[in-house]
DOSE-258685 format. One record per residue (C-alpha): x, y, z. Coordinates in nm, 2 decimals. Layout:
BEGIN
@x: X y: Y z: Z
...
***
This chain:
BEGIN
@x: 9.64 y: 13.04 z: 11.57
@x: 9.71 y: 12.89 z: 11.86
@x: 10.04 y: 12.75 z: 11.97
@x: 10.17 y: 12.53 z: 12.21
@x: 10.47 y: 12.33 z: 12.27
@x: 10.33 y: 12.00 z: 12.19
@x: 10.19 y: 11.91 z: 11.84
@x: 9.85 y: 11.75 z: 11.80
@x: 9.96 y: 11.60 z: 11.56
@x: 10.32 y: 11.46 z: 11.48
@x: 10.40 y: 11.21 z: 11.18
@x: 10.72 y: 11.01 z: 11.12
@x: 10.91 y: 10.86 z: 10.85
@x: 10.58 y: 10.78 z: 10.67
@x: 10.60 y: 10.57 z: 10.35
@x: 10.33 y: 10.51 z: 10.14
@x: 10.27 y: 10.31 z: 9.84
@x: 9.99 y: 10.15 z: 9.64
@x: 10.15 y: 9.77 z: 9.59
@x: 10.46 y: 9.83 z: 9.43
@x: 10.44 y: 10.19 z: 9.34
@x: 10.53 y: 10.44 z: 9.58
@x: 10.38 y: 10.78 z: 9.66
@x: 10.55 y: 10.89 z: 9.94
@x: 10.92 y: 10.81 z: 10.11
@x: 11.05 y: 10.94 z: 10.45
@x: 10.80 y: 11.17 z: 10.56
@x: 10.75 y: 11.36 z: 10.87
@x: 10.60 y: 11.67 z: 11.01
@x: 10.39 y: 11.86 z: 11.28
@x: 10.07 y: 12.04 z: 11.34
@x: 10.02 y: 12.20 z: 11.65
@x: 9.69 y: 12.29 z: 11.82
@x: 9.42 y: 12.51 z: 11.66
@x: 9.63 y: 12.54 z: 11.33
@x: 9.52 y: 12.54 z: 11.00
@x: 9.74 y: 12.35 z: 10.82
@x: 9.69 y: 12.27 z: 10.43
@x: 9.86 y: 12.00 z: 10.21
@x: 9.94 y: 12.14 z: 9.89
@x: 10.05 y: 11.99 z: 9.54
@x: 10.03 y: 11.95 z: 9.20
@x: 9.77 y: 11.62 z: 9.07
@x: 9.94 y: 11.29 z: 9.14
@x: 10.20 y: 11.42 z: 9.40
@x: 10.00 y: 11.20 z: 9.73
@x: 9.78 y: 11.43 z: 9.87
@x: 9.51 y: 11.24 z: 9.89
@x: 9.70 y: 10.94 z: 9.98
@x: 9.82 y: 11.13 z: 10.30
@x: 9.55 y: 11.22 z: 10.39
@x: 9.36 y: 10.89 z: 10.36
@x: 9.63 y: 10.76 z: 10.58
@x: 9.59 y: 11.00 z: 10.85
@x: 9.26 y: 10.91 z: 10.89
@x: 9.34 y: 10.54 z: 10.91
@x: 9.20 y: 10.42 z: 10.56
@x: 9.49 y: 10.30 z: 10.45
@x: 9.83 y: 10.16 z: 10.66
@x: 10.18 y: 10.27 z: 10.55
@x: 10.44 y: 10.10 z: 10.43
@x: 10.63 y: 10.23 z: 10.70
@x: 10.67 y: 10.53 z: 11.02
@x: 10.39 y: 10.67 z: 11.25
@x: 10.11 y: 10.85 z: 11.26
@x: 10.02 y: 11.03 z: 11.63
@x: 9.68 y: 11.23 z: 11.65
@x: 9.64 y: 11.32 z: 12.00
@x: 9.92 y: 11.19 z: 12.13
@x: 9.82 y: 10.84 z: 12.01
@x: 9.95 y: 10.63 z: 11.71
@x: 9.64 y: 10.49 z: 11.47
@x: 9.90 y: 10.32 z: 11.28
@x: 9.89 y: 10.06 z: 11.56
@x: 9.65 y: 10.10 z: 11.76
@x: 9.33 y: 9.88 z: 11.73
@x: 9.00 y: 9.80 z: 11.83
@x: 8.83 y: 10.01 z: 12.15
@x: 9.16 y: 10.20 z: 12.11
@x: 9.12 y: 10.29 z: 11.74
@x: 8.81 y: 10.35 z: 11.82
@x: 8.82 y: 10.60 z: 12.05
@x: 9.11 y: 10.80 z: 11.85
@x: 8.86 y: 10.80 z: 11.55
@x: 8.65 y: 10.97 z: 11.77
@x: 8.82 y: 11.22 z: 11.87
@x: 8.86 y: 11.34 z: 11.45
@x: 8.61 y: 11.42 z: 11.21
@x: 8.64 y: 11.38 z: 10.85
@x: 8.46 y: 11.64 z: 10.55
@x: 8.48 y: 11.47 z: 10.19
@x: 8.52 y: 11.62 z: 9.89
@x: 8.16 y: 11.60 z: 9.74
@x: 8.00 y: 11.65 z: 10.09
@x: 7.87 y: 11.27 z: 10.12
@x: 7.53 y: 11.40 z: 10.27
@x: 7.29 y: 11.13 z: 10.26
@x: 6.99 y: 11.26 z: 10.00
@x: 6.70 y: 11.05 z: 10.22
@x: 6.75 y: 11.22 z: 10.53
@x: 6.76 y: 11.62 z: 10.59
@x: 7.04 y: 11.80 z: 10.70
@x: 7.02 y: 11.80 z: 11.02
@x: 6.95 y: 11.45 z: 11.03
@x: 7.23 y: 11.44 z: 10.87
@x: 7.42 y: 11.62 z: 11.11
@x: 7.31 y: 11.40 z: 11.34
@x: 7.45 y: 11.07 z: 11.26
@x: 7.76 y: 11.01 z: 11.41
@x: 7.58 y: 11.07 z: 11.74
@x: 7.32 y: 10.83 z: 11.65
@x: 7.63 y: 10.57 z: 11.61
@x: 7.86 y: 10.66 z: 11.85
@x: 7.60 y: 10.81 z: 12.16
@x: 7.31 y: 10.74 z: 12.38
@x: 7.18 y: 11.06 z: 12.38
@x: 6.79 y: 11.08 z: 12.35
@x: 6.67 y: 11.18 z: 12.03
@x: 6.58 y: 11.58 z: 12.18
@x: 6.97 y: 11.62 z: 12.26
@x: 7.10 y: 11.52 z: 11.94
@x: 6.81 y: 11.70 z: 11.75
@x: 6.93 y: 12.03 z: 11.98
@x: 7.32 y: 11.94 z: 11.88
@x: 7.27 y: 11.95 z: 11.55
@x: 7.08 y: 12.25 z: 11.53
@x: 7.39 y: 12.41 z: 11.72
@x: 7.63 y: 12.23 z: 11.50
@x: 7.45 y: 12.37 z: 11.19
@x: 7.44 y: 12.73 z: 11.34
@x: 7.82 y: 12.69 z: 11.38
@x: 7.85 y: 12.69 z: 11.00
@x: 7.52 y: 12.94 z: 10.91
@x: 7.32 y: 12.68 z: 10.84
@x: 7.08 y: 12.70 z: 11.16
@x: 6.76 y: 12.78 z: 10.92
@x: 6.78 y: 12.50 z: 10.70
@x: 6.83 y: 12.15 z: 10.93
@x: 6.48 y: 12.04 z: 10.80
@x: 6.54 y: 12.11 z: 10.45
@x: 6.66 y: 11.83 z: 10.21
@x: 7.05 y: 11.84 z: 10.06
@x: 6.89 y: 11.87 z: 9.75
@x: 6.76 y: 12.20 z: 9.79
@x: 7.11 y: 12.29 z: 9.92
@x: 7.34 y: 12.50 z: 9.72
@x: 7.73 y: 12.32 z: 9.65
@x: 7.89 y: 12.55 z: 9.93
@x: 7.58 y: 12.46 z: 10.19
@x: 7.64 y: 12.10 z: 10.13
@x: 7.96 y: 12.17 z: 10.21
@x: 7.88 y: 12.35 z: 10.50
@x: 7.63 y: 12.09 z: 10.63
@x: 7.94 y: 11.82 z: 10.58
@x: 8.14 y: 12.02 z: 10.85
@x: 7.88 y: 12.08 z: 11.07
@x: 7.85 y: 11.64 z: 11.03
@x: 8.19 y: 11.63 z: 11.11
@x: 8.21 y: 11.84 z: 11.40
@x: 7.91 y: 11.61 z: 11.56
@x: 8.09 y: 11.43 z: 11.81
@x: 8.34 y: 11.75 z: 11.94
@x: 8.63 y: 11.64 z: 11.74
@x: 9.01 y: 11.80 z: 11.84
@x: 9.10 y: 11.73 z: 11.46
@x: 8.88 y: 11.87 z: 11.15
@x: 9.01 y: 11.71 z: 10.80
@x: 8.86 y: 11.83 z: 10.52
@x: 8.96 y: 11.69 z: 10.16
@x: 8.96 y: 11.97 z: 9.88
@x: 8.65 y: 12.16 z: 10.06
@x: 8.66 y: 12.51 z: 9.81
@x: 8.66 y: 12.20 z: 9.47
@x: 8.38 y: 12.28 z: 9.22
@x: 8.27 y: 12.61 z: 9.44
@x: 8.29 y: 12.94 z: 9.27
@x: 8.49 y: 13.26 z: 9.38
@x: 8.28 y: 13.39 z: 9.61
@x: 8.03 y: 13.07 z: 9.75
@x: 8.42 y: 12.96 z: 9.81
@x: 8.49 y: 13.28 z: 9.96
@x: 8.20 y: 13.25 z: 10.21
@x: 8.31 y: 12.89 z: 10.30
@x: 8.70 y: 13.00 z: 10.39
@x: 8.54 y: 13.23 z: 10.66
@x: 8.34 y: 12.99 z: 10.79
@x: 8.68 y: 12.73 z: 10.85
@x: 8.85 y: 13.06 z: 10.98
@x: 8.60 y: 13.13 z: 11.22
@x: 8.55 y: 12.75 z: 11.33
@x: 8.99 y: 12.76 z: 11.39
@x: 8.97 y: 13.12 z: 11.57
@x: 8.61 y: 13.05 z: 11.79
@x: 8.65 y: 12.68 z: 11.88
@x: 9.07 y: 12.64 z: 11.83
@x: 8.98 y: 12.33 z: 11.64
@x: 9.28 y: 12.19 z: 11.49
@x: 9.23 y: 12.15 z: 11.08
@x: 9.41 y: 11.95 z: 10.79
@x: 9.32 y: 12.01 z: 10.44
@x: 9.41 y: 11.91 z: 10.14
@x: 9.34 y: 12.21 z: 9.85
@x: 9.52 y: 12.32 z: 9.51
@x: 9.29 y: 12.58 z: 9.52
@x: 9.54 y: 12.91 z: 9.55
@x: 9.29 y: 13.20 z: 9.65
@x: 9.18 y: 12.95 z: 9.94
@x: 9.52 y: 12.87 z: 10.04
@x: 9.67 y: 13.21 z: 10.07
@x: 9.33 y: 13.29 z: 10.26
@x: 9.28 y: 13.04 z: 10.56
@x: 9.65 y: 12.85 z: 10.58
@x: 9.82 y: 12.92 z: 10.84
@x: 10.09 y: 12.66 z: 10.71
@x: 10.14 y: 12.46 z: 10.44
@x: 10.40 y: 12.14 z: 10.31
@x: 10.41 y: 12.13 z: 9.93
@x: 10.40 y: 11.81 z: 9.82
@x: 10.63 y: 11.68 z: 9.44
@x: 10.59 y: 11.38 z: 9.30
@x: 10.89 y: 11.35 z: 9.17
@x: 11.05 y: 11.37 z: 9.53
@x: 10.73 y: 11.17 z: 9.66
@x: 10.76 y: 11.38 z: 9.96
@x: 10.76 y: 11.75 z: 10.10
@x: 11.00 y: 11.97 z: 9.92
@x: 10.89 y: 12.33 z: 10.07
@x: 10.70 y: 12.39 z: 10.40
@x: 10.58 y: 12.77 z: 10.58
@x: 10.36 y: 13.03 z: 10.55
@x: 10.17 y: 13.00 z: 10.17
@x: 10.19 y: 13.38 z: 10.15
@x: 10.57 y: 13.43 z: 10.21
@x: 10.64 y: 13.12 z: 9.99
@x: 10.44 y: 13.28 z: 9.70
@x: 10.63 y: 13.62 z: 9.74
@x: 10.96 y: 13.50 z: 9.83
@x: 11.03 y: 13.16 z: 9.72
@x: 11.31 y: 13.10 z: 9.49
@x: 11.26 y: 12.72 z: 9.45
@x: 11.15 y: 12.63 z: 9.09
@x: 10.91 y: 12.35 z: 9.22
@x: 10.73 y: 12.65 z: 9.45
@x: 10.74 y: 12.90 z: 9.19
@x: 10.55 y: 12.64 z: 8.96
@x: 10.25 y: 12.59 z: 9.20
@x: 10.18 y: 12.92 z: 9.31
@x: 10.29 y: 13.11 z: 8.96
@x: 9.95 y: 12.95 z: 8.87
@x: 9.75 y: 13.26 z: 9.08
@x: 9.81 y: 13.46 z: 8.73
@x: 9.54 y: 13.25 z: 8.57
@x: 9.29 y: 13.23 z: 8.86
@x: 9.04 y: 13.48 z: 8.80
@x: 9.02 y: 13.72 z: 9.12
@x: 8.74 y: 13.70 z: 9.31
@x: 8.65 y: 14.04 z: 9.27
@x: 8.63 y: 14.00 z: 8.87
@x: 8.44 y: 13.65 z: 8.93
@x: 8.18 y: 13.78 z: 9.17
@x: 7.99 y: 14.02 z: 8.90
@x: 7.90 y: 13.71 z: 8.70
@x: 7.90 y: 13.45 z: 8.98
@x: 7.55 y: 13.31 z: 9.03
@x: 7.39 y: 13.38 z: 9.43
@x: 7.47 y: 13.04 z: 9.58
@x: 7.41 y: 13.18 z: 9.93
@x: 7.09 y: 13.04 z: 9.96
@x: 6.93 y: 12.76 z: 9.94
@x: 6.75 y: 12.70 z: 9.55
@x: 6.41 y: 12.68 z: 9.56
***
């Protein structure tokens, strides 16, 4: 991980709150550079909802949010812009567009936001897509893609335009054991190669214990953090009953040892 003195990003005070209903009072935290840092909770506890106001979908109720030194709670047009930039964005089904192929794919957000000449972003997503191991299949479809390639392909798409900032929402959900596995590496690797900074919202345990390098655990009864560290010293350690109830869960996760004898080969692409 790198480490540094200033955070990449730094969030204050943050209240959230659909209409009259809040989700989230008072909250505040740090990520520094080149950290993997995964927002953790049960269902209904604002995960989402934080994350869809980090990336400026949504405005607080109140506090800031600083990506880069810069707040996108206020900031606006060429300004807002320019911070949006400077992050890219993975969604939980993948969001690949089924009429165009994956590199084309891949190649969007430097169709919008460039004026490179169609060779240089043909060439940048073919490195993009080697990034994540999917350099042989940019002219295939997404439909021929297994779940964890289109998942794979949606990184690679949000690593177009050089972001500082990766956030991925719920990246291992309907993958099995090991396809999930493959695609913990690759956001380990991407962190360790290219010190890209990621936030990720999972409640998948075997992926958190694997690529986190922090975590805050999110209750919604407190509607904010109640537990913050390292997901592997929390799950040994932790005497906090609200801890002990998330990670107890591991008991009934099947291993992915025991899962990979019956887990279908989603490596490759389906013919």
């Amino acid at each position: 991980m790198h480490t540094s003195i200033d955070p990449i990003i730094t969030v204050r005070g943050l209240t959230c709150a659909y209409g009259a209903i809040p989700v989230l009072r008072d909250v505040s935290f740090d990520v520094a550079p080149g950290e993997v840092f995964v927002v953790i909770g049960r269902s209904g506890c604002g995960k989402s909802t934080l994350l869809k106001h980090m990336i400026g979908l949504i405005k607080p109720v109140a506090g800031s949010i600083s990506l880069a030194g810069r707040d996108i709670v206020l900031a606006m047009g060429d300004e807002r812009l320019e911070i949006l930039k400077g992050i890219g964005v993975m969604y939980q089904g993948g969001a690949l567009f089924g009429s165009m192929t994956v590199a084309q794919n891949v190649g969007l957000p430097l169709e919008e936001y460039t004026d490179l000449p169609d060779e240089a972003v043909e060439a940048v997503s073919r490195v993009k897509l080697a990034f994540v191991g999917l350099e042989r299949f940019g002219d295939v479809m997404p439909s021929e893609l297994s779940g964890g390639m289109v998942k794979r392909a949606a990184i690679a798409r949000a690593m177009a335009l050089d972001p500082a900032i990766l956030f991925l929402d719920e990246p291992s959900a309907g993958l099995d054991p090991v396809t999930s596995a493959e695609l913990d590496r690759v956001i380990r690797s991407l962190a360790e190669t290219l010190g890209i900074t990621f936030v990720i919202v999972s409640h998948e345990l075997p992926s958190i214990l694997s690529i986190a390098d922090r975590v805050i655990l999110l209750d919604d009864k407190a509607k904010g953090i109640v537990a913050e560290g390292d997901p592997r010293e929390m799950h040994a350690k932790s005497a906090d009953a609200r801890v002990r109830r998330f990670f107890d869960r591991e008991a009934r996760v099947p291993s992915p040892a025991a899962s990979a004898e019956t887990a279908p080969n989603t490596s490759e692409a389906r013919p």
